[in-house]
N, CA, C and O atoms as a Tripos MOL2 file, in Angstrom:
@<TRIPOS>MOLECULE
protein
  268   267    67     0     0
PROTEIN
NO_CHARGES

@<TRIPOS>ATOM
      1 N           6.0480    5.6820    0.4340 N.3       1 UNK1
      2 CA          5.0160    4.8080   -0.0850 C.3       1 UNK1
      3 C           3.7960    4.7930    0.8330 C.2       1 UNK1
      4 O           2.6410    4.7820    0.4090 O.2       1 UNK1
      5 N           4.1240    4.7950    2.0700 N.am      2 UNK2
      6 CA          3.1600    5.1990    3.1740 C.3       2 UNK2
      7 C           1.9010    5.8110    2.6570 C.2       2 UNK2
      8 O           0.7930    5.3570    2.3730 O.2       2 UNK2
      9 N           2.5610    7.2430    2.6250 N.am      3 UNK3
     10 CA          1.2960    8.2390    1.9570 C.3       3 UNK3
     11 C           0.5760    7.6940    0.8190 C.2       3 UNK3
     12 O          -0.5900    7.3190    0.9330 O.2       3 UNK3
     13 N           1.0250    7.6520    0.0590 N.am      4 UNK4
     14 CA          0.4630    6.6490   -0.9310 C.3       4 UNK4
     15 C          -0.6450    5.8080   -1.1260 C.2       4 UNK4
     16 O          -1.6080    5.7890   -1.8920 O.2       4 UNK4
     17 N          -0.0330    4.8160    0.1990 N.am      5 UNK5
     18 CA         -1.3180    4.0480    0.2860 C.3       5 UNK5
     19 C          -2.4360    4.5480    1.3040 C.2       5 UNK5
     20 O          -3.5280    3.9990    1.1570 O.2       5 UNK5
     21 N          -2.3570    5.3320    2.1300 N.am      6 UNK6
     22 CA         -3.3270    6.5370    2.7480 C.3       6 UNK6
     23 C          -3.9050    6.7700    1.1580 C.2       6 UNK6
     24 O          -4.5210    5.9400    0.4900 O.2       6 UNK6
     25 N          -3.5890    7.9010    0.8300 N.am      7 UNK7
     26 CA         -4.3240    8.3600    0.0790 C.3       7 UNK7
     27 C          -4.8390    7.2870   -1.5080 C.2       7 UNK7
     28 O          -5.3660    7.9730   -2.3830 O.2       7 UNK7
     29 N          -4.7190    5.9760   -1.7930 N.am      8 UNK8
     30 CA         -5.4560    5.1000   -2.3370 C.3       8 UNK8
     31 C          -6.7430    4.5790   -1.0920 C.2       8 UNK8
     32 O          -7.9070    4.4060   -1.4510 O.2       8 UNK8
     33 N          -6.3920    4.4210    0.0600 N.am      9 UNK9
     34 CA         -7.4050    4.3960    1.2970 C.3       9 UNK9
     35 C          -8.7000    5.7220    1.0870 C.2       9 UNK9
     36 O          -9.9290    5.6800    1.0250 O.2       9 UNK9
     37 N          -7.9120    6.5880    1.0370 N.am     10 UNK10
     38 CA         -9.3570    7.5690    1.3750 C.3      10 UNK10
     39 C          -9.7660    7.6260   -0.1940 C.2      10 UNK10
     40 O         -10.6490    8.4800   -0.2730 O.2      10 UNK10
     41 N          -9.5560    7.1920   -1.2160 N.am     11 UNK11
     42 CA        -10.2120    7.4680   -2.4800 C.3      11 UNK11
     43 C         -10.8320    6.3010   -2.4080 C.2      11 UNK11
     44 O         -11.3820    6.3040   -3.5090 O.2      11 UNK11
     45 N         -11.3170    4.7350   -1.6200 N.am     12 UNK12
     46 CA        -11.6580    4.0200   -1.6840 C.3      12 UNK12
     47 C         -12.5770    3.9090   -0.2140 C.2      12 UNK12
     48 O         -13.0970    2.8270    0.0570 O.2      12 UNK12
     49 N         -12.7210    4.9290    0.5850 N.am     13 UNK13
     50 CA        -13.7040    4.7140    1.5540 C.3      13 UNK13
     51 C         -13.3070    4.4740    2.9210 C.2      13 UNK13
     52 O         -13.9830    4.5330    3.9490 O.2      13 UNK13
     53 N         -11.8460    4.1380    2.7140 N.am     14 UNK14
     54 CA        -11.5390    3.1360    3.8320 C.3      14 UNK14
     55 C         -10.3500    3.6160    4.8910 C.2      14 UNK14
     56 O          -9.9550    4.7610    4.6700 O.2      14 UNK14
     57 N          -9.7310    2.9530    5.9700 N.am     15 UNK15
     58 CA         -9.1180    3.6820    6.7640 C.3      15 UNK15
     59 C          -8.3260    2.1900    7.2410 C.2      15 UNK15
     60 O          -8.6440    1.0020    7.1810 O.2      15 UNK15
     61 N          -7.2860    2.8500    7.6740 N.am     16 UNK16
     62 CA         -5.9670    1.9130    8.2900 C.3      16 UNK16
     63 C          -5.9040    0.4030    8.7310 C.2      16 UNK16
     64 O          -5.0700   -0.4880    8.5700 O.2      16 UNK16
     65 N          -7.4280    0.5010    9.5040 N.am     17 UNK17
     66 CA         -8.1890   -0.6340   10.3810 C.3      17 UNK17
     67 C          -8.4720   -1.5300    9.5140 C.2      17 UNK17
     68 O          -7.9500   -2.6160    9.7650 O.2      17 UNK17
     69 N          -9.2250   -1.4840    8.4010 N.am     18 UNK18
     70 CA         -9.8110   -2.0370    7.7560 C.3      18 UNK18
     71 C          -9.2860   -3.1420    6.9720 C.2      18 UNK18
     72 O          -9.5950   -4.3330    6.9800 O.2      18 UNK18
     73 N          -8.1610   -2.3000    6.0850 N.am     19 UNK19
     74 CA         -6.9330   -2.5680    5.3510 C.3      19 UNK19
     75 C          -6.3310   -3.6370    6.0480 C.2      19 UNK19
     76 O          -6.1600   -4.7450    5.5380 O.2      19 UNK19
     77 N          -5.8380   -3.1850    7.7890 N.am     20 UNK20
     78 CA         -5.3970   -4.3220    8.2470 C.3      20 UNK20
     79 C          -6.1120   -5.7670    8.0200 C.2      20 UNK20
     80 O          -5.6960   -6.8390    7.5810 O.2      20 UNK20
     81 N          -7.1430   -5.4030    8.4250 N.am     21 UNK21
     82 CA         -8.1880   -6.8670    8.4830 C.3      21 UNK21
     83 C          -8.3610   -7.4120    6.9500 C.2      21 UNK21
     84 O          -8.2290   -8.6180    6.7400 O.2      21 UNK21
     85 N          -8.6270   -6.6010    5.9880 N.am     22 UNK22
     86 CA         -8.1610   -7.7380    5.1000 C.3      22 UNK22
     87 C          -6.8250   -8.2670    4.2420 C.2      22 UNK22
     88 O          -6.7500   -9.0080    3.2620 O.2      22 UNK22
     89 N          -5.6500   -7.4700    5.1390 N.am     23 UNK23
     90 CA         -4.2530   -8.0800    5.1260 C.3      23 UNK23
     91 C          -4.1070   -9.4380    6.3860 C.2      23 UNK23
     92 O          -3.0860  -10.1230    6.4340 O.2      23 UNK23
     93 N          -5.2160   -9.6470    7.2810 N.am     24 UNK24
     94 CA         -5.4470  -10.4010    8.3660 C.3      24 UNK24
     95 C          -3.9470  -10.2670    8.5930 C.2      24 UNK24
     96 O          -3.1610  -11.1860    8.3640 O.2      24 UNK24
     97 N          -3.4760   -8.6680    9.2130 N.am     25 UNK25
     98 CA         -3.0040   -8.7630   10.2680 C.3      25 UNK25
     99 C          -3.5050   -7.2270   11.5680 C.2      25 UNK25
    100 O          -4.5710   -6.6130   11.5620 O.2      25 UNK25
    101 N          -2.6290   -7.0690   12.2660 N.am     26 UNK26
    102 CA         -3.5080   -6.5610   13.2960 C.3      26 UNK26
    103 C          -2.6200   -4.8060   12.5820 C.2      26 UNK26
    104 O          -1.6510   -4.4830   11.8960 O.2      26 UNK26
    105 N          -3.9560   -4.0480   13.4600 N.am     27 UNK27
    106 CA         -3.8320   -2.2820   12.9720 C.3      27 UNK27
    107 C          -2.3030   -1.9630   13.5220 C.2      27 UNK27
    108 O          -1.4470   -1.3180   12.9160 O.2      27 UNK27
    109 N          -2.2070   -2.4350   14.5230 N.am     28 UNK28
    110 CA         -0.8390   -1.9980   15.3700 C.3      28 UNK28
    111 C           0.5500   -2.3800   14.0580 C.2      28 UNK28
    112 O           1.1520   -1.5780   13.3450 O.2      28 UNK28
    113 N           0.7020   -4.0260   14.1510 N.am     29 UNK29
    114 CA          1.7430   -3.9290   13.0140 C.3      29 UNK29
    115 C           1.5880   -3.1410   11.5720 C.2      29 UNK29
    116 O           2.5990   -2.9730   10.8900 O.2      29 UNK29
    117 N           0.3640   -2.6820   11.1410 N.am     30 UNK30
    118 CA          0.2540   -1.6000    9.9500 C.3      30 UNK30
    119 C           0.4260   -0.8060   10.4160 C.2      30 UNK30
    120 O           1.0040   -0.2100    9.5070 O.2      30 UNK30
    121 N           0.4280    0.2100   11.6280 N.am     31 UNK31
    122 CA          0.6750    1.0610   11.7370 C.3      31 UNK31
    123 C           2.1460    1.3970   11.9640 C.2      31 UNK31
    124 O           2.7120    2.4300   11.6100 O.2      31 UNK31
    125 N           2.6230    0.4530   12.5520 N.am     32 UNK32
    126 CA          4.8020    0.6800   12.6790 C.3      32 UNK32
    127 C           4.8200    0.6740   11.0100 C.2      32 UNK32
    128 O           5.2350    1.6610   10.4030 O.2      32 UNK32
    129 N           4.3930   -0.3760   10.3990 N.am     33 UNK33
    130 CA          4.8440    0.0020    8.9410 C.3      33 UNK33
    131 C           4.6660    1.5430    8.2980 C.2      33 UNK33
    132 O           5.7270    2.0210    7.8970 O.2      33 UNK33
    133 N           3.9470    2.0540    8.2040 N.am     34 UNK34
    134 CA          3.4310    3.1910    8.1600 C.3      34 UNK34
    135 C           4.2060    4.2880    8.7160 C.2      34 UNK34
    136 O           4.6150    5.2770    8.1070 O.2      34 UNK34
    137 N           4.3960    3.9310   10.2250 N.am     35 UNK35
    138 CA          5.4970    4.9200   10.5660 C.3      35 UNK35
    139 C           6.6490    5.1020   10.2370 C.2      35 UNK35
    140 O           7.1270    6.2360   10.2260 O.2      35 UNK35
    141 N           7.6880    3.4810    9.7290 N.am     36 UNK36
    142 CA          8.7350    3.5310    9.3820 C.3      36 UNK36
    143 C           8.8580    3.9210    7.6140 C.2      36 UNK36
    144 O           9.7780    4.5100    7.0460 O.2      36 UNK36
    145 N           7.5680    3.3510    7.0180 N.am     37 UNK37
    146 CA          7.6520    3.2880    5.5940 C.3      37 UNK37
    147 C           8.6890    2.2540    5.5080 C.2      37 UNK37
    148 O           9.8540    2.2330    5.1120 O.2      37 UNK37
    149 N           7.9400    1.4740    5.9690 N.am     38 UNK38
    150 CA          8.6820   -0.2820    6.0290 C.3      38 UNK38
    151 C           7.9090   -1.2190    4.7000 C.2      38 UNK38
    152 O           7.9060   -2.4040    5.0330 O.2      38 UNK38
    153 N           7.3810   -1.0500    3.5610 N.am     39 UNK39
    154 CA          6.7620   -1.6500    2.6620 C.3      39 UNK39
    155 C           7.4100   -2.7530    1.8400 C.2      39 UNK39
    156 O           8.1820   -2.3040    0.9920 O.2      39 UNK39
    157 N           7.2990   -4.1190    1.8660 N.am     40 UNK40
    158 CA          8.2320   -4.6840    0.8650 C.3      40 UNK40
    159 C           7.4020   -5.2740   -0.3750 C.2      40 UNK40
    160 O           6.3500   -5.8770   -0.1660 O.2      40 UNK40
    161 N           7.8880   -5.0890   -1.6380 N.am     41 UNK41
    162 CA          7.5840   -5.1100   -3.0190 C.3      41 UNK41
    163 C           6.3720   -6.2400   -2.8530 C.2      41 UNK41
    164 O           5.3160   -6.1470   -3.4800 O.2      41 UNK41
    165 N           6.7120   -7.4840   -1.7790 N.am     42 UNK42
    166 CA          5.6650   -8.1480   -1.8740 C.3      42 UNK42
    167 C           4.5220   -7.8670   -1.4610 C.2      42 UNK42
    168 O           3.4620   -8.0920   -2.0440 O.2      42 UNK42
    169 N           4.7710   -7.0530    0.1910 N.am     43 UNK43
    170 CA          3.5620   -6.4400    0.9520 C.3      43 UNK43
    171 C           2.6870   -5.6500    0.0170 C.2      43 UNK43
    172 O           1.4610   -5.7440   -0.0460 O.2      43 UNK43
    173 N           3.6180   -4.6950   -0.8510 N.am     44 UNK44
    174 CA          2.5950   -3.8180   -1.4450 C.3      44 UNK44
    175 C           2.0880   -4.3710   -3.0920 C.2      44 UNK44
    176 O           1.4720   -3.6720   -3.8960 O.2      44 UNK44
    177 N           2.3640   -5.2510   -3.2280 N.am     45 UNK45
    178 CA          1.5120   -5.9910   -4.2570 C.3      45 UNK45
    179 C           0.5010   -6.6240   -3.7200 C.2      45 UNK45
    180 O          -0.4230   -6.8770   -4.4930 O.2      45 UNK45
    181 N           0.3460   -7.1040   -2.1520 N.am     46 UNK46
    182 CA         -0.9950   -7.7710   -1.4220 C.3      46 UNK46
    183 C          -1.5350   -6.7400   -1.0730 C.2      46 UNK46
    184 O          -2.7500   -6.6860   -0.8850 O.2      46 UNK46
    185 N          -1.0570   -6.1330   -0.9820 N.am     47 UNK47
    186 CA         -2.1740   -4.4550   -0.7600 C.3      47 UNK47
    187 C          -2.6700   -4.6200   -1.5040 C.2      47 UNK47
    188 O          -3.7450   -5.2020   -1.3620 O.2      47 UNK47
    189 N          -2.2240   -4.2180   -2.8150 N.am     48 UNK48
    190 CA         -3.3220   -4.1840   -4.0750 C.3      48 UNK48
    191 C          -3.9090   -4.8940   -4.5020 C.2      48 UNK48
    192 O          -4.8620   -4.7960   -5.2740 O.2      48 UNK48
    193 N          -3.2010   -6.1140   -3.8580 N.am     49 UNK49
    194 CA         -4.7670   -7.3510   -4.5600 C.3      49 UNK49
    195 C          -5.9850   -7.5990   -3.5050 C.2      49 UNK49
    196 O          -7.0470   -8.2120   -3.6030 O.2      49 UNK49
    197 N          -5.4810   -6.9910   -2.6430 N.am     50 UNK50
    198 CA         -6.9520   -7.3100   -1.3280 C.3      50 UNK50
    199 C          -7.6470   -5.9960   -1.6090 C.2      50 UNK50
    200 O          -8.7560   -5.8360   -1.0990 O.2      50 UNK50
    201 N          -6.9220   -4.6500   -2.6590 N.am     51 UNK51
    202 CA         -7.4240   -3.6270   -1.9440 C.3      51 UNK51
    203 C          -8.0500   -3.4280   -3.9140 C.2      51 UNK51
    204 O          -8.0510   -2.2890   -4.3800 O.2      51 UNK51
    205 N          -8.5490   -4.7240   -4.8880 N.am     52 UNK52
    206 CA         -8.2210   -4.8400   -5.8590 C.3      52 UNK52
    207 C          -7.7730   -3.4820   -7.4060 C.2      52 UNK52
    208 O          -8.2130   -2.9550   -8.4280 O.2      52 UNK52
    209 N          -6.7360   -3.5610   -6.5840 N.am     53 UNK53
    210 CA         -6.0460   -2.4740   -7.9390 C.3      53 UNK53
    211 C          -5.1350   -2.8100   -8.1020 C.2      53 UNK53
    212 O          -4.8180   -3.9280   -7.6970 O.2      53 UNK53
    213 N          -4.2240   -1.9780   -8.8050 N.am     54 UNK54
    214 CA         -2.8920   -2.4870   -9.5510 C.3      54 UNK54
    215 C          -1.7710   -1.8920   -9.0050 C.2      54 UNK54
    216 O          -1.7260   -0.6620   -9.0340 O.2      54 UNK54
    217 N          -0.7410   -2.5870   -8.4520 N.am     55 UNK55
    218 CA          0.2000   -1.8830   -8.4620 C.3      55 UNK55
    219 C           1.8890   -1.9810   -9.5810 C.2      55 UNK55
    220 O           2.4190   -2.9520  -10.1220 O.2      55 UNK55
    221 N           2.1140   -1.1440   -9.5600 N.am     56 UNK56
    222 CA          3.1500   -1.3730  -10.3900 C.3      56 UNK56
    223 C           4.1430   -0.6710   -9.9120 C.2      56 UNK56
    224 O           3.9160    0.5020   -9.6160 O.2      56 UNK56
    225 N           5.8060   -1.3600   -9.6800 N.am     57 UNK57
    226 CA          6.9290   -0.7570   -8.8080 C.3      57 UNK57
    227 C           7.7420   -0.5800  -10.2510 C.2      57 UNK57
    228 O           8.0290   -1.5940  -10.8860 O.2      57 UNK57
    229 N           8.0990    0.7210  -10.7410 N.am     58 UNK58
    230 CA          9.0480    0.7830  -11.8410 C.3      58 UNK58
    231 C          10.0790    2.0790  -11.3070 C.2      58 UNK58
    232 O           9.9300    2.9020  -10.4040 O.2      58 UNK58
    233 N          10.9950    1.8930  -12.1320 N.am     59 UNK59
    234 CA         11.9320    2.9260  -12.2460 C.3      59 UNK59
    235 C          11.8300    3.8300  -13.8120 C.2      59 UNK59
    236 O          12.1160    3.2910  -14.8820 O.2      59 UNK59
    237 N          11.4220    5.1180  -13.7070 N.am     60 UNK60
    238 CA         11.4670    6.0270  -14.9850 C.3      60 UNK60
    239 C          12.1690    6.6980  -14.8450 C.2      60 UNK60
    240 O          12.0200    7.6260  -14.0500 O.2      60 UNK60
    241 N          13.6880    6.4490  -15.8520 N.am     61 UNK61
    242 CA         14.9530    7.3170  -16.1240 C.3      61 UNK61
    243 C          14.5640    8.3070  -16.6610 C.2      61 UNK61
    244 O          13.3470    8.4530  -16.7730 O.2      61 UNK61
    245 N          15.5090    9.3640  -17.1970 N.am     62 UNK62
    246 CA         15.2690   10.7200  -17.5760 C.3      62 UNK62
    247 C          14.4580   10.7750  -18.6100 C.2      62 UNK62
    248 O          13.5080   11.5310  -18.8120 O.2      62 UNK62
    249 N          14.9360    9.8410  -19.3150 N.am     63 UNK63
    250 CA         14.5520   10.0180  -20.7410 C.3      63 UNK63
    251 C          13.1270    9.2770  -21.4170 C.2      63 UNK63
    252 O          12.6190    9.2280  -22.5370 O.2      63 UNK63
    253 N          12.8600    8.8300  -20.2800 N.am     64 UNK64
    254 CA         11.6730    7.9810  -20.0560 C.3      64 UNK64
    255 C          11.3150    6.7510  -20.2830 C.2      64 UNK64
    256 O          10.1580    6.4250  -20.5500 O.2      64 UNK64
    257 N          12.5070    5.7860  -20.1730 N.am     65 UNK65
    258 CA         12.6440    4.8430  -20.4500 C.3      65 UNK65
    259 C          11.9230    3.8580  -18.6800 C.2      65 UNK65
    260 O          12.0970    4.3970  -17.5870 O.2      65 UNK65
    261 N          11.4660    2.9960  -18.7570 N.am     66 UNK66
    262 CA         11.1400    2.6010  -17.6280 C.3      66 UNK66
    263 C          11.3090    0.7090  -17.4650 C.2      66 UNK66
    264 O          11.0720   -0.2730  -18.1690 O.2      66 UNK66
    265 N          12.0290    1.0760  -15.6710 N.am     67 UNK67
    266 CA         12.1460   -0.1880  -16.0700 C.3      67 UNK67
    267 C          12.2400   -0.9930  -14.8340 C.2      67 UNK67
    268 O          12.3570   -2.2170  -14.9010 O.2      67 UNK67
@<TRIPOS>BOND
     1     1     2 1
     2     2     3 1
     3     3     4 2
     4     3     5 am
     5     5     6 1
     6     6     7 1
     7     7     8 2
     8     7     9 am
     9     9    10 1
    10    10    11 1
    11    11    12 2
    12    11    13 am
    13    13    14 1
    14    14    15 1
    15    15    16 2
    16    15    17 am
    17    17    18 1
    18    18    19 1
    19    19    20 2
    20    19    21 am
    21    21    22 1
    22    22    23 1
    23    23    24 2
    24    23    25 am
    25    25    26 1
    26    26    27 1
    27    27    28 2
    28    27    29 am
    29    29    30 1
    30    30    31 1
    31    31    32 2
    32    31    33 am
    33    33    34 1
    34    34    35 1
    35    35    36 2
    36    35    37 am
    37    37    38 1
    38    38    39 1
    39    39    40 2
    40    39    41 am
    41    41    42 1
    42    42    43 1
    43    43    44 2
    44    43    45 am
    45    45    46 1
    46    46    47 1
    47    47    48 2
    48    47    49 am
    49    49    50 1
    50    50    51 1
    51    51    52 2
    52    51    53 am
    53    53    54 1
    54    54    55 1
    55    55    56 2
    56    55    57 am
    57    57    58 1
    58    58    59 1
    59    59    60 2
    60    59    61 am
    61    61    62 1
    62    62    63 1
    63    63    64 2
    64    63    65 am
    65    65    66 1
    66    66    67 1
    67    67    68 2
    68    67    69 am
    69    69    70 1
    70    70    71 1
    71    71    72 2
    72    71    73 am
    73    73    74 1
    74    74    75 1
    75    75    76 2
    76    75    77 am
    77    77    78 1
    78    78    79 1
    79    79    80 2
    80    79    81 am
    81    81    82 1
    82    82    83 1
    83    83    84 2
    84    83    85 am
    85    85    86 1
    86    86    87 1
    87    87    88 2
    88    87    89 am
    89    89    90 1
    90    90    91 1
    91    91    92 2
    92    91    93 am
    93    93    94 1
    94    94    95 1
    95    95    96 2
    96    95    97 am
    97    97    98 1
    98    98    99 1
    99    99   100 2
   100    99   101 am
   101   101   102 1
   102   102   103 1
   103   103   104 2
   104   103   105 am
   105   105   106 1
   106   106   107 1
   107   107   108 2
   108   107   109 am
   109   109   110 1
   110   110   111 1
   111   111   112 2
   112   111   113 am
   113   113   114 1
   114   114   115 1
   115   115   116 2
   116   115   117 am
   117   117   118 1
   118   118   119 1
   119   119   120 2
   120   119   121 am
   121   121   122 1
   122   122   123 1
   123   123   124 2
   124   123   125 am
   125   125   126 1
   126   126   127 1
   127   127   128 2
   128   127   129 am
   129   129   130 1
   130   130   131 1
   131   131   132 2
   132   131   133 am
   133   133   134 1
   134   134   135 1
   135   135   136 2
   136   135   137 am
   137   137   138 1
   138   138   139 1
   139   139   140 2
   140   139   141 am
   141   141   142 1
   142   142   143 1
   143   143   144 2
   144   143   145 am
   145   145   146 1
   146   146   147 1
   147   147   148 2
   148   147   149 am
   149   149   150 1
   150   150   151 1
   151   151   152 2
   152   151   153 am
   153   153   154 1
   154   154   155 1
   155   155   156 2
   156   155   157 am
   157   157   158 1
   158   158   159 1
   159   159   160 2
   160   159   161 am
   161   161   162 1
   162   162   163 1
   163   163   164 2
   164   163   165 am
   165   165   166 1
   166   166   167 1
   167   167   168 2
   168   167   169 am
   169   169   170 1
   170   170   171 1
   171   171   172 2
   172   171   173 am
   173   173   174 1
   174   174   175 1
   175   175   176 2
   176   175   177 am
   177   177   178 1
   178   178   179 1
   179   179   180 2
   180   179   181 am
   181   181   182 1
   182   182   183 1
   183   183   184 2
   184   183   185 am
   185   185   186 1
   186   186   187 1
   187   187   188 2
   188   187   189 am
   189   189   190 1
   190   190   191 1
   191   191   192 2
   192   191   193 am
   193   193   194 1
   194   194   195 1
   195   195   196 2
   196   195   197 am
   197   197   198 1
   198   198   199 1
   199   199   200 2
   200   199   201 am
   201   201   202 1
   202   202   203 1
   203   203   204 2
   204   203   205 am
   205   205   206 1
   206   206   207 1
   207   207   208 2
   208   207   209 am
   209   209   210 1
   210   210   211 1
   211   211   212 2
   212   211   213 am
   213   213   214 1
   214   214   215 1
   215   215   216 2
   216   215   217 am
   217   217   218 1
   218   218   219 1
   219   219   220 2
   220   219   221 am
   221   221   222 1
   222   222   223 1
   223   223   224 2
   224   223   225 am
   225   225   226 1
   226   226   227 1
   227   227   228 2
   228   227   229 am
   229   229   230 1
   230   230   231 1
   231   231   232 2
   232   231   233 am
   233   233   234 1
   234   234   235 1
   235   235   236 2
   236   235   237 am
   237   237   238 1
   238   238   239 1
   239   239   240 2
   240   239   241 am
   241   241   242 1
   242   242   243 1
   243   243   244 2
   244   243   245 am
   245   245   246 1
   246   246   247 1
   247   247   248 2
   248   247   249 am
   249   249   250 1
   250   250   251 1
   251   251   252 2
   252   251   253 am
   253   253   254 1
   254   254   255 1
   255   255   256 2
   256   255   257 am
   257   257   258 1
   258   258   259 1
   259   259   260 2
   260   259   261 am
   261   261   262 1
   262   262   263 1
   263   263   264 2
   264   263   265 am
   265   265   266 1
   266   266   267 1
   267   267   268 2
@<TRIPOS>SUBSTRUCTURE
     1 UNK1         2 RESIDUE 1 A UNK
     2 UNK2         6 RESIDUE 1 A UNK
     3 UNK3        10 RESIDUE 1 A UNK
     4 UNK4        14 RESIDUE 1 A UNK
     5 UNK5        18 RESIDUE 1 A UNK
     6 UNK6        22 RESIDUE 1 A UNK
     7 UNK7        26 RESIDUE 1 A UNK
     8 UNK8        30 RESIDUE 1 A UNK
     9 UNK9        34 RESIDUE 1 A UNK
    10 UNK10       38 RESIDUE 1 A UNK
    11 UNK11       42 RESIDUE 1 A UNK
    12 UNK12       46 RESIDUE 1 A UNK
    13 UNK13       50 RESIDUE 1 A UNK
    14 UNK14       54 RESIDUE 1 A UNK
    15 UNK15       58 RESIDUE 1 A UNK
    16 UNK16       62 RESIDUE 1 A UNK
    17 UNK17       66 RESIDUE 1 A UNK
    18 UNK18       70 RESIDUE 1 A UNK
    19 UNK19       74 RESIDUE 1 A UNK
    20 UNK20       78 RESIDUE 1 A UNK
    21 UNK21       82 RESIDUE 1 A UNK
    22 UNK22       86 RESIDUE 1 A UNK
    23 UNK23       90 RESIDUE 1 A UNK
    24 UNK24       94 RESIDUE 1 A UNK
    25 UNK25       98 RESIDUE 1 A UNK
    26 UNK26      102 RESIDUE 1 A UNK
    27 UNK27      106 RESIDUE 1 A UNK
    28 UNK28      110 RESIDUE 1 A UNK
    29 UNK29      114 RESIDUE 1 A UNK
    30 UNK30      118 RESIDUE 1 A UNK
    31 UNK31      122 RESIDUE 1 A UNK
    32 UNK32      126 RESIDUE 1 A UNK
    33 UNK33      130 RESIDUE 1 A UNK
    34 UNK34      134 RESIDUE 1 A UNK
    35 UNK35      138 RESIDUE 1 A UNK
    36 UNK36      142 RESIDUE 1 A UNK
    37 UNK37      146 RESIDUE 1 A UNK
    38 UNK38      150 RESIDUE 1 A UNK
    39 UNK39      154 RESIDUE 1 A UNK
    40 UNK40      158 RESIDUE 1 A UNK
    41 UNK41      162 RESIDUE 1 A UNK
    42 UNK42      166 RESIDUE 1 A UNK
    43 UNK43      170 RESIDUE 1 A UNK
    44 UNK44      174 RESIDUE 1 A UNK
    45 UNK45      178 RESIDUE 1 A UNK
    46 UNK46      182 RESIDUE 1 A UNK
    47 UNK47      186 RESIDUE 1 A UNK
    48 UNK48      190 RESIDUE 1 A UNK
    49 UNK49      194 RESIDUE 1 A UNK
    50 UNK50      198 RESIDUE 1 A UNK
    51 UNK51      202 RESIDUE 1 A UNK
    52 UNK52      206 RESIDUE 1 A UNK
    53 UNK53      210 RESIDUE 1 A UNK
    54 UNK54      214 RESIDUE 1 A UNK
    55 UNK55      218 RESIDUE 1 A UNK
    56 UNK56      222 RESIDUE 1 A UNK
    57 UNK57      226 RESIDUE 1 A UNK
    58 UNK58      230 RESIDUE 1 A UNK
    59 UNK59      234 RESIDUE 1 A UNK
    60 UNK60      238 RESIDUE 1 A UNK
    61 UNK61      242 RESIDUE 1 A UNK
    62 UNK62      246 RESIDUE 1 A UNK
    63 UNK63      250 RESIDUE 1 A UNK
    64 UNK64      254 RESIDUE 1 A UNK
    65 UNK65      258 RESIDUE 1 A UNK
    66 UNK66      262 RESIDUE 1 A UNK
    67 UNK67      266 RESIDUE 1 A UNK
């Protein structure tokens, strides 16, 4: 998920630092997240609302059922 949100970062201008500050917390704890790919369903829904886009966490089975 890491990468992920890197690359929603560089399609929006922005870089690691930034992100932190308007998660008001510091670059260092985003960055262990990042390293571990430590993201929890809640963290990365405040990503997307500070970073305003959408996120959506689903599961798409084979057959394309999603859920």
């Amino acid at each position: 998920m890491g990468t992920k949100i890197k690359m929603v970062l560089v399609k929006k201008g922005m870089n690691v630092v930034q992100l932190a500050d308007l998660l008001e917390t510091s670059p260092q704890n985003l960055y262990k997240k990042f390293k571990r790919d430590n993201f929890s369903e809640k963290e990365l829904q405040e990503i997307a609302h500070v970073l305003g886009i959408q996120y959506e966490g689903i599961f798409t089975l084979e057959d394309g059922t999603k859920i």
